[in-house]
N, C-alpha and C positions, 0 to 999 in steps of 0.2 A: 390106662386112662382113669381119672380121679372120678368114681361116681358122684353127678351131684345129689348136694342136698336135698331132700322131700320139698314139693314146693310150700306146704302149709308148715313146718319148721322155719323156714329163711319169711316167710311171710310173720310169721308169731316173732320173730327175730326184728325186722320193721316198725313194727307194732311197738313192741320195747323201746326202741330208741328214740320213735316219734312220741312216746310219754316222758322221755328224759329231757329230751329236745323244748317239750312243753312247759312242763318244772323251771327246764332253766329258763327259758324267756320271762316265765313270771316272776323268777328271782330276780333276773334283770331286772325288767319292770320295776320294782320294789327298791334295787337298790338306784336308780333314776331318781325317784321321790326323795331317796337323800340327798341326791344333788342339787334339785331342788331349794333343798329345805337348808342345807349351806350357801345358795345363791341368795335366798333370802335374807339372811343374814349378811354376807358379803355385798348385798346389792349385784351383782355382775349378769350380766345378759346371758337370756336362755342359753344363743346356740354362742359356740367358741370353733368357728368353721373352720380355722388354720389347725386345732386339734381334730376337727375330725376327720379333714384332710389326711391326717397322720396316722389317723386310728385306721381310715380305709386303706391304704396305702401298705401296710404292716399287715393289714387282713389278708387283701389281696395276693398278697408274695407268700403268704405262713399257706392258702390256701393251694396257689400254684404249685406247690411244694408237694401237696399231698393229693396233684393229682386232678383240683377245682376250679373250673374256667373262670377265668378273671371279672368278664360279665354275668356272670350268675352270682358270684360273693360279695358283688359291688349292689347290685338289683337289689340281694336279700338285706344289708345288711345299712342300704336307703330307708329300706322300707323300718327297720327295726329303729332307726335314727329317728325316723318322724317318728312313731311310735312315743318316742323316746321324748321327745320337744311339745308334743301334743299333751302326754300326761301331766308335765313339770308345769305347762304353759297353765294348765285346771288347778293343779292344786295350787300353783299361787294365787292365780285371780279366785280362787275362793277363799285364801287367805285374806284376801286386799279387802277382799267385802263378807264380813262373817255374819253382818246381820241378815244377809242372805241367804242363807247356808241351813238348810232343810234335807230332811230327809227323802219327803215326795212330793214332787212335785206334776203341778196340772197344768200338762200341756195343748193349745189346741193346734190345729193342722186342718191342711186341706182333704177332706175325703172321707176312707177309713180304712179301718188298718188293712193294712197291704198297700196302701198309694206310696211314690215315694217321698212325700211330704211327711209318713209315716215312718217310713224306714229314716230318714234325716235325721226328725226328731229321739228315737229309738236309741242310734247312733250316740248322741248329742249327747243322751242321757247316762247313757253304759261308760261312755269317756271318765263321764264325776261322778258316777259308781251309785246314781240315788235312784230311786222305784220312778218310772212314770205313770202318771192318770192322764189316759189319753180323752181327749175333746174332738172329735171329728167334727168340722167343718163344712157348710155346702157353698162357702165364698170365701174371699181375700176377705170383705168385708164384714162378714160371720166372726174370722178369724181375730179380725182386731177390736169388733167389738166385745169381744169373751175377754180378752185379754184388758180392755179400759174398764168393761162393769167388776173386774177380778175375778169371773168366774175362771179364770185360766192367770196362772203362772205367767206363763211365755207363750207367744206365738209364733210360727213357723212358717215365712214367706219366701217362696222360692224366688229368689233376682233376677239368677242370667242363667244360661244354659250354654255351653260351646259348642251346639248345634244352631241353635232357633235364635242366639242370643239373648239381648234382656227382654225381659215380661213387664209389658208395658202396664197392663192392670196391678201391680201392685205398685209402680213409681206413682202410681195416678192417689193409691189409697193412703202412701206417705204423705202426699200434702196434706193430707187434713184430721190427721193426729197427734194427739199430745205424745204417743207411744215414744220411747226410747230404743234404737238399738244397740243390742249388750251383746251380741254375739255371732259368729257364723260357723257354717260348715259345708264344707263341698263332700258331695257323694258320689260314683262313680254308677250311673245308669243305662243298663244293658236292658235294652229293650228286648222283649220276646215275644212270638205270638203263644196265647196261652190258650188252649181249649181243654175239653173234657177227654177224660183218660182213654186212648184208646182211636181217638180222630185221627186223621189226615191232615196235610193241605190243600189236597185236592177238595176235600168236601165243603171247604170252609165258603159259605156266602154271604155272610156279614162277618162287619169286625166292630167293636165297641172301641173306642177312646177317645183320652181328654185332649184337643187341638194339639197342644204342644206336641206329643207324640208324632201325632200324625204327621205334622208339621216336618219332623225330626226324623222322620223314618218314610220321607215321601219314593223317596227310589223305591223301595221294597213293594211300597203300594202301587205305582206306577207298572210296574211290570205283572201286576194283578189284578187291571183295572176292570174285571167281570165282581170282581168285591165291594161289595155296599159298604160304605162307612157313616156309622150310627155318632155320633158325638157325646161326648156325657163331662160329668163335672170333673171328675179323677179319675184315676185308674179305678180305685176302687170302688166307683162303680159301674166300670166297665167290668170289671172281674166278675162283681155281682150279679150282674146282667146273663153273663154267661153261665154260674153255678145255678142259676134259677130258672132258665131256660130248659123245655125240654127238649130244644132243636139242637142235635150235633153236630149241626153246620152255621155253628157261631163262636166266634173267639173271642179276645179282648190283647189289647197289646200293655204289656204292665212290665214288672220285674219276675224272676222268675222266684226270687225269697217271698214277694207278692205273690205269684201265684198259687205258691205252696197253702197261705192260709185256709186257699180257698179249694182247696183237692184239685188245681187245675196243673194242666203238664206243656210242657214248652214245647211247642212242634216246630217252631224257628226261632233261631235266634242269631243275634248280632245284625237287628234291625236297622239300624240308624246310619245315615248319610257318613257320620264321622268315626273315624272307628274310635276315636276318646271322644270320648258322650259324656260332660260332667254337668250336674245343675250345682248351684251355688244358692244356699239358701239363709236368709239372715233371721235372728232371732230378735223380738219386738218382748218389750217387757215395761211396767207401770213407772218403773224407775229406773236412770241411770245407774251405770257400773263406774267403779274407778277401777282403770286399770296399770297396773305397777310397771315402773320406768324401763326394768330388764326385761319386758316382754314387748316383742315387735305390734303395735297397734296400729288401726285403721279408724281413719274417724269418715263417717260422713253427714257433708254437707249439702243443703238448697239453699237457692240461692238466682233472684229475679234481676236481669241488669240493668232492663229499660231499652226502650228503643232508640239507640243513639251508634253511630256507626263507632267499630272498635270496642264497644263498652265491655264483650265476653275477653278480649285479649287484653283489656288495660286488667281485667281482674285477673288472669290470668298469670300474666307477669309480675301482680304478686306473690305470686304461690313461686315466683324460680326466684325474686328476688329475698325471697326468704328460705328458699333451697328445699324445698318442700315437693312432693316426688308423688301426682296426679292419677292412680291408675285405672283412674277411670271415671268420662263425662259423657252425661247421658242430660240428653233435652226430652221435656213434656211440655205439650200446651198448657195456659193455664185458662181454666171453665171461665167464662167469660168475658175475658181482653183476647179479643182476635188477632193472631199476629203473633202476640207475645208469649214466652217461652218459660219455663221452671228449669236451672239446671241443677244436677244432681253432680255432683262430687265425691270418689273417695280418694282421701290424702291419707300415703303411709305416713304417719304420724299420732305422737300420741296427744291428745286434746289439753294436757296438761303443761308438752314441751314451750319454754318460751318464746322458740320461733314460729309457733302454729299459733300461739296468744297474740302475739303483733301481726298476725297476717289477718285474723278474724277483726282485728280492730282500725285496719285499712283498708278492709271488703268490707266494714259497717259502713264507712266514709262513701264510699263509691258505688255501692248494690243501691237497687230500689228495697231489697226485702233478702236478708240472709237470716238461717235455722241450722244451729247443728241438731242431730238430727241422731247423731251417738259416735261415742267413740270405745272401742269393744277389742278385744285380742285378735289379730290375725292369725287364723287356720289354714294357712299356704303356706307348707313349708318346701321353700328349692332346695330339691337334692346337690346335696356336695359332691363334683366331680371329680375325676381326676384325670389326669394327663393321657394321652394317647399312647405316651412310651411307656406311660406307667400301668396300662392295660396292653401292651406288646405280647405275646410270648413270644420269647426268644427263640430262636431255630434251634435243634438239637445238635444241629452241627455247630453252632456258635459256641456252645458248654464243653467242647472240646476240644483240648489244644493245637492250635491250626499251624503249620510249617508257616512262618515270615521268611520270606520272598523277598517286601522290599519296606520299604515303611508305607507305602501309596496302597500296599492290599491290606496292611492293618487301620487306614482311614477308613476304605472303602467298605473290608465287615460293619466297623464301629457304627457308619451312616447307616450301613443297610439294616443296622437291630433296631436302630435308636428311632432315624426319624420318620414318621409319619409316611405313608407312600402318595399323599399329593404334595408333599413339600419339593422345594427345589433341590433339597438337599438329598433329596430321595433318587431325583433324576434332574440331571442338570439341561435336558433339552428341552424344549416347550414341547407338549402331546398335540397331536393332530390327528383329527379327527374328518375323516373322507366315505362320502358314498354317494359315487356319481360325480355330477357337476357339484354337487355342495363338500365346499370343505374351510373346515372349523379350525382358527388354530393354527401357531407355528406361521404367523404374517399373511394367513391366507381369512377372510372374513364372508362369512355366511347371509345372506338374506333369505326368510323363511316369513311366508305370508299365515298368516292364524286364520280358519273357515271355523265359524259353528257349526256340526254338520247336520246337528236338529234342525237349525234356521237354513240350511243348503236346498231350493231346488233348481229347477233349471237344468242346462246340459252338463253333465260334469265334463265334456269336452271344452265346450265354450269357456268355461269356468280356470280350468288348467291353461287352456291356449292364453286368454288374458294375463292370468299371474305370471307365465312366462315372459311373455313379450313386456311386464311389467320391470323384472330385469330379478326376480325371484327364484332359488335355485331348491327350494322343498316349500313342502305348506302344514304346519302344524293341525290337523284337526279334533277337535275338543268335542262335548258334549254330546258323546256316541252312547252314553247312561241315557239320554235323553231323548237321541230317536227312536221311532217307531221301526223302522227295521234297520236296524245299524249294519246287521251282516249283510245285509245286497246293497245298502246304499255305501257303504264300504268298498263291498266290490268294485261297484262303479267307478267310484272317485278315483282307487288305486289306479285302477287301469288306467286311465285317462289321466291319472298323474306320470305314469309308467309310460306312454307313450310320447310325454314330453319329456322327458329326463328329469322331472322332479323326485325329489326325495322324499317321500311320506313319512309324516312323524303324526304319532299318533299320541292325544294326552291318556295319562292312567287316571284318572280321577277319585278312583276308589277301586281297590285291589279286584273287585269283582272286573273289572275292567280287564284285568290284565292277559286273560288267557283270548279274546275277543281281537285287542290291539296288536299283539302280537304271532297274531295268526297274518295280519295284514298289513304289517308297518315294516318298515325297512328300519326306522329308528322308534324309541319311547322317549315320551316325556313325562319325567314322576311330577308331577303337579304339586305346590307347594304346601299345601295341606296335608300330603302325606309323605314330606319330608321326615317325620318322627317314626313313620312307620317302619322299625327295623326289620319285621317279615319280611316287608315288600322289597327294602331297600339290599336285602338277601336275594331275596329271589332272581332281581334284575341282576344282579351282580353277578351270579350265575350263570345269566343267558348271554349269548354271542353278540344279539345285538348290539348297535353302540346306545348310550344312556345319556337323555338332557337330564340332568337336575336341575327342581326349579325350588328357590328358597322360599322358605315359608316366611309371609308376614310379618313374622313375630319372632324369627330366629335372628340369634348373633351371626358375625363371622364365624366364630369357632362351632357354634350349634352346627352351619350351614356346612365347612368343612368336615366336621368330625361324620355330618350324612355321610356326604364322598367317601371317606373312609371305609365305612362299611360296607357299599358297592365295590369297591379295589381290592378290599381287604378277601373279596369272594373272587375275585382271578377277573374280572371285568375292566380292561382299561381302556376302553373309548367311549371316556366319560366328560361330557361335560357341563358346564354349571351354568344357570342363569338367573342374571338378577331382574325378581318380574316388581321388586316395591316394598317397603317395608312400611308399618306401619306407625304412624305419627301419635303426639300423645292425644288428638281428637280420633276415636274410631270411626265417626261420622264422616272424615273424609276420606279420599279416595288415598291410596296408598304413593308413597311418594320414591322416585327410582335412588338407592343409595351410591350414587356415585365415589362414594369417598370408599365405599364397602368392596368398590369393582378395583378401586387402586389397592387396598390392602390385599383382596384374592390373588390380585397378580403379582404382588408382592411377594406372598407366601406362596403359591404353587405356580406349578408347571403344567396344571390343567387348565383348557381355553372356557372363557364368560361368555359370555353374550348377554344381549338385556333383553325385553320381553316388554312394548312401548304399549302392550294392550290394555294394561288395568293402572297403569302408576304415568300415563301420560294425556293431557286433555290435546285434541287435535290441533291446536294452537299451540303448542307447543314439543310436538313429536319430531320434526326437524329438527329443531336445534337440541333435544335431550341425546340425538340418535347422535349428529355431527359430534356431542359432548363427549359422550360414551367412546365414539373410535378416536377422538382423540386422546384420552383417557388411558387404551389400549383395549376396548372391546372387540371381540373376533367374532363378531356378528349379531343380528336382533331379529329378534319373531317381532311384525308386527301387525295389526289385526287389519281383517278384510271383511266387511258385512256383506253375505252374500243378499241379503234383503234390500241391499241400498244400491244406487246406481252406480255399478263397478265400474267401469271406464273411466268416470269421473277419479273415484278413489283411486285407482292404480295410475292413474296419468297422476296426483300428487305423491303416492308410493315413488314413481321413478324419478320424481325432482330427488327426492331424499337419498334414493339410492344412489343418484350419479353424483350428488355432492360428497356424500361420503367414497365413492370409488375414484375422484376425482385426484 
């Protein structure tokens, strides 16, 4: 037997490669900027995605080769690509505007250092390589006036968050300046609680933070509700609060590169409701940018309609009649007309194209009051995918040459390496999916009544006996992060589901969910929020139970399929999918059911749909979306039950719908 190596040799050996490894990414880096700087010349657009398609693609198979999972050399070499488009994207628009172009620049922010309006700005500045002079802030307001008297550069205003959404005090502080904005950048924030070296969580009785936080990280604090919560302006002075404190049973919830400034150490982390927690922060500055045609731009606009019915959709349909692509409408009051509204607009577009020029000149015609407000470089860059067979590995028995039998077992390898395992070409019978009286799937259709079980009291017998005789054969229960004792009131409900031959499905809502639900569900439901989450959608994939998937909002067909994949792809095949709504170009409304989305599913797989009529259908209209959908080919719907509201009522209109559709 081969003795190994010393472990401090093979470790000094690591160490090596991770400085060579370094070296070259900044070579890379470097030779990027001359890409760059031939785009310039050539005029041609940053990203060329059909080459990079090719470029992953060729990575991908050079790394298989040598041994490297296909998801992990796709992951890295994403990340290297933005990288890549972010730096090219800086140094031309500092090319475009050169009387700009300084070596230090004074930035102000909300807070101080350590908030992450500080880290943003840091960020921002390291990208185009110049020294920042930082300006701490104690308002939005502070911020934009430093920024108009010139004692600041640029300002740094946080927009939206994919927890809390948008921050309505800085849309407020837009209206009523001259400021321009030239810039954005989204940061990726990992909340922690942060106390003094050496603490607990047990000791902790106050906590410091700024709303948003709290806001953003309510679950964690719900399940600790013997914790005071103290409010402050930023993080950074909630950090503050804590390093000055001689009490060590006080924290502050911040970042943990935040924490560090302040000697403080992270006793929990991964606070937040969402397990992707990004803020989105826009850069304000005295003067417009120009930014150049090969770079993807974002302009945004306000913009007042008047009170007159249709007036927000006739403006509207200019922006499609000029092919112009909204990502996003956001309404404010405006201080003193009652009633009346500011809408905020951003159009991927650049302010200079001539189809965004003729659209602002027929919203001058038709607004009471339109401002653009900047048009600035987009800092989202979507990772380029690739194919599911092009991320396959192939069986080892495949690379082998196989005895042909007949030409029908050289089809049947070919499909099994190639296609997808929810396609039909994967498995040509439809999957069906059974436990108990409910079965999913294969021409057989589900009915499954949705309980909050926060909002649940009363007899969980009574409760069960109705939705039976209602004509229901499981009941989705949701919002067990929410009650006060989910494990005995869990208990209860099982049983007394158990007793009538319903099927308990239980939602995950957030992975911390998952060891709780599955101690007491006969099936799970991945809730559509953490349809991205590949951990989880591993882990399910793993367990025996059978698996709803529910689409996210904001996912494609192929987003929504390629989930599925990764619960199949881990041995789990009583899976199946539901479509609970997808979201429209207003966020403000309710989400809307993609019926066209359920014909394309069933098109492409052999996994059974269902729909979910609880968020994406108003009661006036759940009948005829549900009759839609089985006619369609849906193989069953969850649809909701308030247990707060007079049940009988509600399941006597539940069984109209179910007998027309069993009908």
């Amino acid at each position: 037997m081969t003795k190994p190596h010393p472990l401090n040799h093979t470790r000094e050996q690591i160490t090596a490669l991770d400085n060579e490894l370094l070296a070259l990414l900044a070579k890379r880096r470097d030779l990027s900027l001359d890409v760059a700087r031939s785009k310039e010349v050539d005029i041609r657009p940053i990203r060329d995605t059909q080459r990079e398609k090719e470029l992953l693609a060729r990575l991908v198979q050079q790394g298989r080769e040598q041994g490297l999972d296909a998801h992990y050399v796709l992951s890295l070499y994403q990340s290297i690509i933005e990288d890549s488009v972010l730096n090219q994207q800086a140094y031309l628009q500092g090319r475009a505007n050169p009387d700009l172009q300084k070596q230090q620049y004074s930035i102000a922010y909300l807070g101080a250092r350590g908030s992450y309006s500080y880290l943003a700005a840091t960020r921002y500045c390291e990208r185009r390589q110049v020294t920042m002079h930082d300006l701490g802030c104690k308002s939005f307001d502070e911020i934009v006036q430093a920024v108009e008297s010139g004692h600041a550069d640029y300002g740094f205003l946080p927009i939206e968050n994919t927890s809390s959404g948008s921050i309505n005090e800085v849309y407020d502080v837009l209206q009523h300046t001259s400021l321009a904005i030239v810039g954005e950048t989204t940061i990726e924030v990992g909340h922690c609680l942060l106390a003094k070296p050496g603490c607990t969580l047990k000791q902790i009785k106050t906590v410091y933070a700024h709303p948003q936080p709290i806001s953003q990280c309510s679950r964690f604090l719900s399940q600790h509700g013997n914790v005071k919560l103290e409010y402050c302006s930023s993080s950074a002075e909630a950090m503050e609060k804590v390093t000055e404190s001689q009490d060590d049973s006080v924290a502050a919830i911040g970042s943990a590169e935040g924490g560090a400034l302040y000697q403080l150490e992270a006793i929990e982390q991964e606070l937040a409701n969402q397990k992707i927690n990004q803020s989105r922060f826009i850069v304000v500055a005295r003067k417009a940018i120009a930014v150049p045609s090969q770079l993807p731009a974002k302009s945004t606009l306000i913009m007042a309609t008047g009170q007159k019915p249709g007036a927000l959709v006739e403006a509207l349909l200019v922006l499609k009649a000029h092919n112009l692509n909204m990502s996003k409408l956001e309404s404010r009051p405006i201080p003193g007309t009652p009633w009346e509204e500011m809408f905020y607009l951003d159009l991927d577009a650049n302010l200079a194209d001539e189809s965004m020029q003729k659209a602002l000149k027929e919203l001058e015609r038709i607004t009471r009051f339109i401002k653009v407000l900047g048009c600035y470089p987009c800092e989202t860059v979507s990772p380029t995918q690739l194919t599911n067979s092009q991320l396959m590995i192939e069986p080892t028995t495949s690379r082998q040459p196989q005895p042909l039998t007949s030409v029908t077992s050289v089809t049947s390898v070919t499909s099994q390496t190639e296609q997808p395992r929810y396609s039909k070409a994967n498995k040509h019978t439809a999957t069906e999916v059974v436990h108990g009286l409910l079965a999913i799937g294969s021409q057989h259709f589900g009915a499954i009544a949705q309980i909050d079980l926060a909002a649940t009291s009363g007899s969980a017998n009574q409760i069960a006996s109705q939705i039976k005789e209602a004509g229901f054969q499981g009941v989705n229960i949701t919002g067990i992060s929410q009650a006060l004792d989910a494990d005995m009131q869990l208990s209860d409900l099982t049983r007394a589901l158990s007793q009538f031959d319903l099927a308990c499905i239980i939602a995950v809502e957030q992975e911390l969910d998952l060891k709780l639900a599955s101690d007491h569900a006969d099936l799970l439901l991945i809730t559509g929020k953490e349809m991205f989450n590949k951990p989880l959608l591993k882990k399910v994939g793993a367990m025996h139970s059978p698996i709803i998937l529910e689409r996210n909002t904001m996912a494609s067909v192929e987003e929504f399929l390629s989930a599925a994949e990764t619960i199949l792809t881990k041995g789990n095949q009583q899976l199946v999918l539901c479509e609970s709504g997808i979201r429209t170009f207003n966020d403000a409304l309710m989400p809307a059911l993609d019926l066209a989305g359920l014909v394309n599913i069933k098109a492409l797989s052999h996994l059974p749909v269902i729909i979910n009529t609880s968020y994406a259908c108003a009661p006036a209209t759940v009948n005829a979306q549900s009759l839609a959908a089985k006619q369609l080919g849906a193989d069953g719907l969850i649809s909701l039950i308030d247990a707060t509201q007079d049940l009988p009522t509600q399941l006597q209109q539940q069984n109209i719908t179910l007998r027309a559709i069993y009908q």
